[in-house]
C-alpha positions in Angstrom: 8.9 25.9 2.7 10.2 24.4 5.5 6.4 23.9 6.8 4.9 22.9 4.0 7.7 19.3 3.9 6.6 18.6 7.5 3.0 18.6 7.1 3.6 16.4 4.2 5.6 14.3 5.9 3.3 14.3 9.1 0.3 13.0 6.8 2.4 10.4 4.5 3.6 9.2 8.4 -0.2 8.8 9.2 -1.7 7.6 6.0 0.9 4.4 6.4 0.4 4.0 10.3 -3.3 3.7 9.5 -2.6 1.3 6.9 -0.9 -1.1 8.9 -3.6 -0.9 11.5 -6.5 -1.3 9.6 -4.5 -4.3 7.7 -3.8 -5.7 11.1 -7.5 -5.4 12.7 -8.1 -6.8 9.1 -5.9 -10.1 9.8 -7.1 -10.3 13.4 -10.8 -10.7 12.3 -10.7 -12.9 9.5 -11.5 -16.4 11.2 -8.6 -19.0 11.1 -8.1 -22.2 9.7 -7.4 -25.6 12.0 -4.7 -27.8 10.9 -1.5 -26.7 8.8 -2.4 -28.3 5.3 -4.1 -25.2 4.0 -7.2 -24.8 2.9 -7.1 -26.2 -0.5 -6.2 -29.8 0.7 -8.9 -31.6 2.7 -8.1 -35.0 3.0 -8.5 -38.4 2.0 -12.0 -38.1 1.4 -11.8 -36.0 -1.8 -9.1 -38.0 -3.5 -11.7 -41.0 -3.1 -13.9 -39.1 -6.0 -11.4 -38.2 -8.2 -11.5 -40.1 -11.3 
């Protein structure tokens, strides 16, 4: 019985450690954006062609 809980926890442990590195490898390769406005405000030059 005893076993069986470790190996369960053993592969939960990995499952999760995996996770967070393939989230993190995820994060690190997704290219970033310059300036701190975000990427749904531009600028100036779109409120000029709003109506």
């Amino acid at each position: 019985m005893e076993n069986g809980k470790k190996k369960i926890w053993i592969c939960l442990i990995t499952v999760v450690l995996a996770a967070v590195v393939i989230g993190l490898l995820y994060y690190m390769s997704t290219p970033q954006e310059s300036g701190g406005e975000g990427f749904l405000i531009r600028g100036e030059e779109v409120s000029g062609y709003v109506l």
